[in-house]
C-alpha positions as CSV (number, residue, x, y, z in Angstrom):
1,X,0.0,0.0,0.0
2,X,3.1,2.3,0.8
3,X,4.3,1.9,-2.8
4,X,1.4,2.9,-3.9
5,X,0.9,6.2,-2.4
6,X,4.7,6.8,-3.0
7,X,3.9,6.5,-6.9
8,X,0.9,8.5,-6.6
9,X,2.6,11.7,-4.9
10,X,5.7,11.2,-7.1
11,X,3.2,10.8,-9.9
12,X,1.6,13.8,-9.4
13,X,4.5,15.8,-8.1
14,X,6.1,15.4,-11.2
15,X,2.7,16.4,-13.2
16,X,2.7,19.8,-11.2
17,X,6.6,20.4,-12.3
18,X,5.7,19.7,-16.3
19,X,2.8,22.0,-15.5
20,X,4.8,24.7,-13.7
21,X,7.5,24.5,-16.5
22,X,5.0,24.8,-19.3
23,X,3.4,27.7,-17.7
24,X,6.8,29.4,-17.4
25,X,7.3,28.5,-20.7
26,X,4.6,30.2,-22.2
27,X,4.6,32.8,-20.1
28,X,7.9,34.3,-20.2
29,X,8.6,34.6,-17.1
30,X,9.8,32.7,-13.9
31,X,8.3,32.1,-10.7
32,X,9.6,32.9,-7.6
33,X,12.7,34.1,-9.5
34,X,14.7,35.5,-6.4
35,X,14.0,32.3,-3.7
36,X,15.0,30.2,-6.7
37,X,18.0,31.6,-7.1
38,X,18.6,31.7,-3.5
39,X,18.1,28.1,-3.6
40,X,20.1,26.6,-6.6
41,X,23.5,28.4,-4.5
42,X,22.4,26.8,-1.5
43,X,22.1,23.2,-3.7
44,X,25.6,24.0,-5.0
45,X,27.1,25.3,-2.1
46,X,26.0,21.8,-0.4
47,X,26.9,19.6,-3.7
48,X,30.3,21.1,-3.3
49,X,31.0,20.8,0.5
50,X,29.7,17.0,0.0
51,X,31.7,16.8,-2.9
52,X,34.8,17.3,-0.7
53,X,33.7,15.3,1.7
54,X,33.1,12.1,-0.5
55,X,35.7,8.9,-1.2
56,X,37.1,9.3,-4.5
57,X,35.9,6.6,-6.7
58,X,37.9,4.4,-8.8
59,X,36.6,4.3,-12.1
60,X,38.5,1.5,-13.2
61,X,37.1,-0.9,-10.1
62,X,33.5,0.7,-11.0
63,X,33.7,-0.2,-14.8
64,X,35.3,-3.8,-14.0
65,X,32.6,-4.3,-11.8
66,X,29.5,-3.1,-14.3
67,X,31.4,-5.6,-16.7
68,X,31.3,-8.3,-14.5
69,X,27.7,-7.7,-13.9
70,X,26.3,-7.3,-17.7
71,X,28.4,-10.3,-18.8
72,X,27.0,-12.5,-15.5
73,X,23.4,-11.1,-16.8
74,X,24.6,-12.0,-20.5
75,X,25.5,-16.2,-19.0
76,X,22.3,-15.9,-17.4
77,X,20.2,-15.1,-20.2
78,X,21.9,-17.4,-22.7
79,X,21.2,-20.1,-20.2
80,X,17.8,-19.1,-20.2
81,X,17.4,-18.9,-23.6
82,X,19.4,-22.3,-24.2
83,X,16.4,-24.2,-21.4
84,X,13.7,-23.1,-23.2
85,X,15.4,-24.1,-26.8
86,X,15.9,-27.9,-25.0
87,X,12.2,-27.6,-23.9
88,X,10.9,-26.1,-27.7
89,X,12.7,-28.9,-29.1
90,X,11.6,-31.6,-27.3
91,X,8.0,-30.4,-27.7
92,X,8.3,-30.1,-31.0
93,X,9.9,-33.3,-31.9
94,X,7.4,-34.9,-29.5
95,X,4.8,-33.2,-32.1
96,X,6.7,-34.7,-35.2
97,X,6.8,-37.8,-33.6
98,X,3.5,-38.7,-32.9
99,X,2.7,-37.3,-36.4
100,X,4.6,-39.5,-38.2
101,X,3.2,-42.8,-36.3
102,X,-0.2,-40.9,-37.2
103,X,0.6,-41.4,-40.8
104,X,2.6,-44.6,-40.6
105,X,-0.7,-46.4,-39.2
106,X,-3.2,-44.9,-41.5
107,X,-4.3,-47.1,-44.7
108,X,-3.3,-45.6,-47.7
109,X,-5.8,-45.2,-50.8
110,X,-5.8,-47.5,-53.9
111,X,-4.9,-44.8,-55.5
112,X,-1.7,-44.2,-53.9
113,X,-0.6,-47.8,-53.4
114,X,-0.9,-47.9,-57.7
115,X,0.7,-44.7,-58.1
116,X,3.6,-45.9,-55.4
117,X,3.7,-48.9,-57.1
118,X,4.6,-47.6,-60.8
119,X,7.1,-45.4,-59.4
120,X,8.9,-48.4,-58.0
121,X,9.0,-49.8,-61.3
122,X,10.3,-46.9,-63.0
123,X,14.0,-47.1,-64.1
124,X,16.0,-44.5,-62.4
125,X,19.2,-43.2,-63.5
126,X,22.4,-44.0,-62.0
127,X,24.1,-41.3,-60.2
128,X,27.7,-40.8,-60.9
């Protein structure tokens, strides 16, 4: 229930910030121009003390890591994919099968049998 009224708020949160921007937009102007202001150097002032204050990050570790974890997610899904290919073929050579003793125990026509027949007699070229 939580997640729900979480994506509700955020949901319409974000509608009143299009609708704020469009209004600006078309408007010309901006609201609350001076406490905005105000507030984007308090953001930075904080982004840059924190900044300071942070571990620097080894990118190579961080893009070693991300490697690992798309080619671990590639093996997975190629496993996947691989199961449900062993599963496809077995259903479908399950199918064939049960077709083919469908047609091997059905009669054939007297039509076919004389048509079969002559074909066996034909004389047919050797290959060389």
């Amino acid at each position: 229930m939580f997640q729900i009224i979480l994506f509700g708020v955020s949901l319409t949160l974000l509608i009143a910030f299009f609708s704020i921007k469009l209004f600006e937009v078309r408007g010309g102007r901006v609201l609350f121009e001076e406490k905005r202001k105000e507030l984007d150097k308090r953001v930075l002032n904080e982004f840059e003390r924190r900044k300071i204050k942070a571990p620097q990050i080894e990118l190579d570790g961080v893009l070693h890591f991300i490697h690992d974890v798309l080619h671990n997610v590639a093996v997975g899904v190629h496993g996947s994919v691989r199961v449900a290919e062993r599963h496809t073929a077995r259903a479908v050579n399950s199918i064939k099968g049960r077709r083919d003793n469908i047609k091997r125990n059905s009669t054939s026509s007297e039509f076919l049998k004389n048509v079969g027949d002559y074909k066996n007699k034909l004389k047919r070229p050797e290959h060389k």
